[in-house]
C-alpha positions in Angstrom: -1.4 -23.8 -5.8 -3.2 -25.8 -3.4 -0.4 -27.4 -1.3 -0.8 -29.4 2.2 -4.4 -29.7 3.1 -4.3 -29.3 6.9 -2.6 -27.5 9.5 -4.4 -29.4 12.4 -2.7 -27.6 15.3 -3.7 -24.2 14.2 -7.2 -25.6 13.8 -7.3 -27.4 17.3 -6.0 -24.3 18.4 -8.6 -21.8 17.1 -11.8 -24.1 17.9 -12.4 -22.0 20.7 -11.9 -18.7 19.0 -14.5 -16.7 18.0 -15.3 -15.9 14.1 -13.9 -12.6 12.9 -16.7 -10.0 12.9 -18.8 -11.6 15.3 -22.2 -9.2 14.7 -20.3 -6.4 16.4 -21.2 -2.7 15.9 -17.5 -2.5 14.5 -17.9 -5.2 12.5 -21.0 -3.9 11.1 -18.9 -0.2 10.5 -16.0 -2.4 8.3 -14.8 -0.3 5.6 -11.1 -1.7 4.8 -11.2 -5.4 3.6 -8.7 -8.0 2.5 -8.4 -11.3 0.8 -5.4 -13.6 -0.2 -4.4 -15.9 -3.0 -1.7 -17.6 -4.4 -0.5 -18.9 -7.5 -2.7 -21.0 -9.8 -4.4 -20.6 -13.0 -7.6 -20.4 -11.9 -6.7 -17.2 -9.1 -4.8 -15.5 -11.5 -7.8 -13.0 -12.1 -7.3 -12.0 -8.6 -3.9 -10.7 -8.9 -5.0 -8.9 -12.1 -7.9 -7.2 -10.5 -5.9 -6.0 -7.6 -3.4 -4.6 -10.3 -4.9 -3.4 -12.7 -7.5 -1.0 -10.5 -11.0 -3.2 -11.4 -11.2 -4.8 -8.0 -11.0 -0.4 -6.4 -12.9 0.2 -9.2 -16.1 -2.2 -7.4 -14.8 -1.7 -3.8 -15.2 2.1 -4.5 -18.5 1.7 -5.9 -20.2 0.2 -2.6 -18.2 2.9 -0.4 -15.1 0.4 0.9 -11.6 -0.6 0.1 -10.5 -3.9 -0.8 -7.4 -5.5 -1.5 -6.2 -8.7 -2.9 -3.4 -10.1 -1.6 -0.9 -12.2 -3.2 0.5 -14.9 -0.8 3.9 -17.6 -1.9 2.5 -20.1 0.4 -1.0 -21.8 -0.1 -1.2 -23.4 3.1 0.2 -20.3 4.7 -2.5 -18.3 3.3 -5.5 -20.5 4.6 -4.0 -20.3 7.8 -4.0 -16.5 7.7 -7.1 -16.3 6.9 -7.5 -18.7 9.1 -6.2 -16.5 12.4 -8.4 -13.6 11.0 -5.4 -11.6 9.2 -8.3 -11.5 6.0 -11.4 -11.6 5.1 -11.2 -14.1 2.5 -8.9 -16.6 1.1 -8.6 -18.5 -2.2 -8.6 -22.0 -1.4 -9.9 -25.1 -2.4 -13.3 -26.9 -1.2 -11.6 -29.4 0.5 -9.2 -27.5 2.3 -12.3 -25.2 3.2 -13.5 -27.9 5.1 -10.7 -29.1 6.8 -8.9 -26.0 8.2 -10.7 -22.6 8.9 -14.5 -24.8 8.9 -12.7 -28.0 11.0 -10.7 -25.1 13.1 -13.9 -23.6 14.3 -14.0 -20.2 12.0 -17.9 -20.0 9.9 -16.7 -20.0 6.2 -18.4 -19.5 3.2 -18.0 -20.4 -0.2 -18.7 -17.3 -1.7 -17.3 -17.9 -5.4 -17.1 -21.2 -6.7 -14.6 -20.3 -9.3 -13.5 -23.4 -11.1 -12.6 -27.1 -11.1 -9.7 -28.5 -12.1 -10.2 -30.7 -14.7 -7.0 -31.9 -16.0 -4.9 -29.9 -13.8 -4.0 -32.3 -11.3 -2.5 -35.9 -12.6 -0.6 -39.0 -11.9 2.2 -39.6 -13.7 4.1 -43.3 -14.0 8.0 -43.3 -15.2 8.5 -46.4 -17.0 4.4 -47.6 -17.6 1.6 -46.4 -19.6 -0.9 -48.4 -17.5 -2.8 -46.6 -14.4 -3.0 -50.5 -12.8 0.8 -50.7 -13.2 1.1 -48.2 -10.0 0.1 -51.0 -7.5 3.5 -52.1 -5.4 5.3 -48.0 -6.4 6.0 -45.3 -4.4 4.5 -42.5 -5.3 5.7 -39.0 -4.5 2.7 -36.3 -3.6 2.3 -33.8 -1.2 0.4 -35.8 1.7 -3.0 -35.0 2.3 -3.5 -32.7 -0.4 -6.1 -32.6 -3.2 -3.3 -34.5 -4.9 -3.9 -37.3 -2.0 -7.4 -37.5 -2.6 -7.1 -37.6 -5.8 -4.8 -40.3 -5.9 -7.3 -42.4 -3.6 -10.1 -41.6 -6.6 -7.6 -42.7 -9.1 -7.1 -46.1 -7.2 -10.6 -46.2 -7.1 -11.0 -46.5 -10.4 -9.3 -49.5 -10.8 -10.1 -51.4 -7.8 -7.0 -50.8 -5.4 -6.6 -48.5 -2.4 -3.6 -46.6 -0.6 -2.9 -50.4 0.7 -1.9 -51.2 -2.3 1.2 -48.4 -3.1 3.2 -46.4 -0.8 2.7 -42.4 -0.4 6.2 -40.4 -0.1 5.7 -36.7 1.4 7.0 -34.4 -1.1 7.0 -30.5 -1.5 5.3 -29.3 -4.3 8.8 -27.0 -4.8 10.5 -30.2 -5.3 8.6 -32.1 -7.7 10.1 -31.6 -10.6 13.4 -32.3 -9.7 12.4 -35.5 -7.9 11.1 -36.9 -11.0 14.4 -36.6 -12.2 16.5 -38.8 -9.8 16.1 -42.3 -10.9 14.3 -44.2 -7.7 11.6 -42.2 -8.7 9.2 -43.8 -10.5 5.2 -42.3 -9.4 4.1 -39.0 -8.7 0.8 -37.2 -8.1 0.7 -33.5 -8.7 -0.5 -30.3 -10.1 0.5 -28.0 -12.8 2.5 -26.7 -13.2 4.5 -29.0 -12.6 2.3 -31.7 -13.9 2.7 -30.2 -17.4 6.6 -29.8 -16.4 7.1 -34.0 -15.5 4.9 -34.6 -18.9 6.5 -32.7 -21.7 10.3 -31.7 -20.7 11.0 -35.4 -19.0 8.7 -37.9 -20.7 6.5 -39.2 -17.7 3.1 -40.9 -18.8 -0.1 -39.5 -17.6 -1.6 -42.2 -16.7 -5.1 -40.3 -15.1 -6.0 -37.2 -14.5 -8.7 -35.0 -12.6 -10.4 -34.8 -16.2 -11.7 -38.3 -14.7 -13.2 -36.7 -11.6 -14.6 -33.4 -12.5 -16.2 -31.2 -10.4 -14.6 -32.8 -7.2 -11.6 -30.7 -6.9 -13.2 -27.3 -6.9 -11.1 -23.8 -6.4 -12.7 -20.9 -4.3 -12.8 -17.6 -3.1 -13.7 -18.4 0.7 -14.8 -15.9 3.3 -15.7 -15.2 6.5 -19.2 -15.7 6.9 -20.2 -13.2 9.9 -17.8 -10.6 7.9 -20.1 -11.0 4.7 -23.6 -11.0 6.8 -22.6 -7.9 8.9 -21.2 -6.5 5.1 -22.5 -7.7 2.3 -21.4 -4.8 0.1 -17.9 -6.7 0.3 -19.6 -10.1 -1.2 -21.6 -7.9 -3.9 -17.8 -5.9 -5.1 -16.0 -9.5 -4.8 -18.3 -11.1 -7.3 -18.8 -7.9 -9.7 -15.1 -7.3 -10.2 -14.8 -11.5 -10.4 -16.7 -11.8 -13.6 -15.8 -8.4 -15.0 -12.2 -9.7 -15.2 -13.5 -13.5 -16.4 -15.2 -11.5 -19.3 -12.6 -9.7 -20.3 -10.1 -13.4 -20.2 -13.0 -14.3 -22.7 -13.2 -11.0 -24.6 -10.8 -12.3 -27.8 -9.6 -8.5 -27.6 -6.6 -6.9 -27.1 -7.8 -6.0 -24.1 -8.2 -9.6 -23.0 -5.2 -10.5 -24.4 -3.1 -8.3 -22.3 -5.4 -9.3 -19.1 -4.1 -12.9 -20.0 -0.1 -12.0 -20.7 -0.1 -10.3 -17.2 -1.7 -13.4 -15.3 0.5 -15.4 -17.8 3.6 -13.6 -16.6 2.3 -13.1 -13.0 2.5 -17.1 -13.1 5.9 -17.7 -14.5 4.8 -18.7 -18.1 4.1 -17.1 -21.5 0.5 -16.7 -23.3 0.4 -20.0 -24.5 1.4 -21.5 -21.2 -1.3 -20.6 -19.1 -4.0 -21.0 -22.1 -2.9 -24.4 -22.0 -3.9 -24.5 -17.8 -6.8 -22.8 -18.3 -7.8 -25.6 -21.0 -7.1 -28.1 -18.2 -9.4 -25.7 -15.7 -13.1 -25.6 -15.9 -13.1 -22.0 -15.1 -17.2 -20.9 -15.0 -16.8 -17.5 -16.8 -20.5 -16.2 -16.5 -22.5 -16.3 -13.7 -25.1 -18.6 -15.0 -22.3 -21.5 -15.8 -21.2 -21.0 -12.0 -25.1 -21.7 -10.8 -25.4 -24.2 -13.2 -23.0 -26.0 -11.3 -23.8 -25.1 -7.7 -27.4 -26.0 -8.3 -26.8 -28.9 -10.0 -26.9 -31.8 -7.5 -23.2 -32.5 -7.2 -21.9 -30.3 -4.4 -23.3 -32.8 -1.5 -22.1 -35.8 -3.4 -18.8 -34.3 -3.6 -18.7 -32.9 0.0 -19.5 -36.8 1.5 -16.2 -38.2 -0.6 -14.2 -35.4 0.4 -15.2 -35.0 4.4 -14.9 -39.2 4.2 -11.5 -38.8 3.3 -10.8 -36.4 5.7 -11.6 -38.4 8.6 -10.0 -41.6 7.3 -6.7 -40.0 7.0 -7.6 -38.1 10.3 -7.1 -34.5 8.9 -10.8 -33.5 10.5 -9.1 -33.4 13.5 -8.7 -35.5 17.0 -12.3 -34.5 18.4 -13.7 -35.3 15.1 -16.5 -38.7 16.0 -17.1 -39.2 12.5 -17.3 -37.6 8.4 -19.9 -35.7 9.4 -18.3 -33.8 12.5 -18.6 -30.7 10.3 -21.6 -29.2 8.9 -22.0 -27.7 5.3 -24.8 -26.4 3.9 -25.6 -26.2 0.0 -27.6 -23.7 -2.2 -31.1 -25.0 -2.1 -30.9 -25.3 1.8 -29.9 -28.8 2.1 -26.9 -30.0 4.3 -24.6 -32.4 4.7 -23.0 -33.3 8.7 -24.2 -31.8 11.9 -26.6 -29.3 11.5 -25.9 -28.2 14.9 -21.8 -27.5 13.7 -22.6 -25.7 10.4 -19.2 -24.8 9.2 -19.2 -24.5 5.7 -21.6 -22.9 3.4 -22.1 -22.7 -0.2 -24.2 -19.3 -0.9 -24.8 -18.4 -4.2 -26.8 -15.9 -3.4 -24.1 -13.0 -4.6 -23.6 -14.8 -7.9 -27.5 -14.7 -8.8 -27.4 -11.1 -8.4 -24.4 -10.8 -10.9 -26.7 -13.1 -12.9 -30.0 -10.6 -12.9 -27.8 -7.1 -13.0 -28.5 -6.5 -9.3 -24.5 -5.5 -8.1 
């Protein structure tokens, strides 16, 4: 899942190079797409898709091919995507904004899958108390979504970064860090969240429950490859909620679509029901518009793209928050309309919604 948010010399490096598909007569003739994803519960369903034929069985209906890529490294995947080695990318919004849309390439959020909503925590050794953390180190992997959230948890009790001390760690190593005895604070994801809580006693002491909607997991593309193709947005988001009704079926046909993301993830059934309880996965189309429509999106993009910049992950050129423009469903935006960067189209969804794929 969602590892370090920014690779800032890749993006300094690709603000001069062009989108992929820029309006070309070539790009316009794109047949043979790709996207990539790594491990978390909510992009599990990509996996399965690929797998089990229902992601060829959309590409075939709009004439293309289309596959989904699975990908060890998160940040490694953004920055293919990134350098224009696919189409798409699953990715969170925040690292939307800070790596293809900061490095120059025109992204767009084309499903706006889930939030986490329990998913990602901070868990205290020897306290039960959220306001014993000020004076500890706390492990995390810096300037993640696990940074940011950390800065909300502070938030919420009237402290700031000043107030603890960060310590980089690999999400690969989190576990076992818990374990050695100077450790005392860490901020992570399941599953090793869920790891740290039940097999070694730490305290969850807050949790993205507290945020929601803030953290939210995508499938991002690139936005000049979906204008000059839109048959590859329209077979993205039909096989997308095929596979999220059948996870919501309660048949055995769901059941085994669950045991194979289960397994694909390294835990049983029960394991990854429990993550999808802590993941506010929108499973019909309407839930998803419900949320991109609802108001929140700009709110959310200002804390994030603030962050950002304060920790200087926008970049050197960046002048302020608002170096990068993003633009929301209902045609409102948020940073320089003249470095639109980001964009939030539901447009793909609401057809899934009326039966038009």
């Amino acid at each position: 899942m969602r590892n370090l948010a920014s690779a800032l010399a890749l993006a300094v490096s690709l603000l001069s190079l062009p989108a992929i598909g820029t309006g070309t007569a070539a790009a316009a003739e794109k047949k043979d797409f790709s996207v990539c994803w790594s491990i978390y519960a909510g992009w599990m369903p990509w996996g399965y898709m690929q797998d089990s034929g229902i992601l060829k069985k959309w590409a075939d209906k709009y004439g293309i091919a289309i596959k989904a890529v699975q990908i060890n490294d998160y940040v490694e995947s953004i920055n293919q995507y990134t350098a224009g080695q696919y189409d798409g990318c699953a990715m969170t919004n925040m690292d939307a904004l800070s790596i293809p849309a900061a490095g120059g390439v025109d992204t767009t959020a084309l499903i706006a899958g889930d939030y986490s909503n329990g998913n990602d925590g901070l868990v205290l050794k020897n306290e039960t108390d959220l306001a014993a953390v000020k004076g500890q180190r706390v492990n995390l992997v810096e300037f993640s979504v696990s940074h940011y959230f950390l800065v909300r948890a502070l938030e919420s009790v009237g402290m700031t970064e000043r107030d603890i001390t960060t310590v980089n760690t690999s999400d690969a190593d989190m576990v076992s860090v818990y374990g050695t005895p100077e450790v005392t604070a860490v901020a992570t994801w399941n599953p090793m969240l869920s790891q740290i809580v039940d097999d070694q006693g730490g305290h969850l002491v807050f949790d993205s429950s507290k945020i929601p909607g803030e953290i939210i997991d995508m499938m991002a593309v690139n936005t000049e490859t979906l204008k000059d193709n839109p048959n590859f947005g329209k077979a993205l988001v039909g096989a997308w909620f095929e596979v999220l009704d059948l996870m919501k079926s309660d048949t055995p046909e769901g059941k085994k679509a669950l045991e194979a993301m289960a397994a694909a993830s390294g835990t049983d059934l029960e394991g990854y029901k429990s993550q999808l309880a802590a993941t506010a996965l929108f499973y019909t189309p309407k839930d998803l518009l419900a949320f991109t429509s609802g108001g929140q999106l700009p709110k959310t993009t200002k804390f994030v793209a603030e962050f950002l910049y304060d920790h200087g992950i926008l970049g050197q050129g960046a002048p302020s928050p608002e170096f990068v423009g993003v633009t929301f469903p209902d045609g409102s935006t948020y940073g320089d309309t003249n470095n639109i960067k980001l964009r939030f189209d539901d447009s793909f969804v609401k057809m899934a919604e009326t039966g038009g794929l």
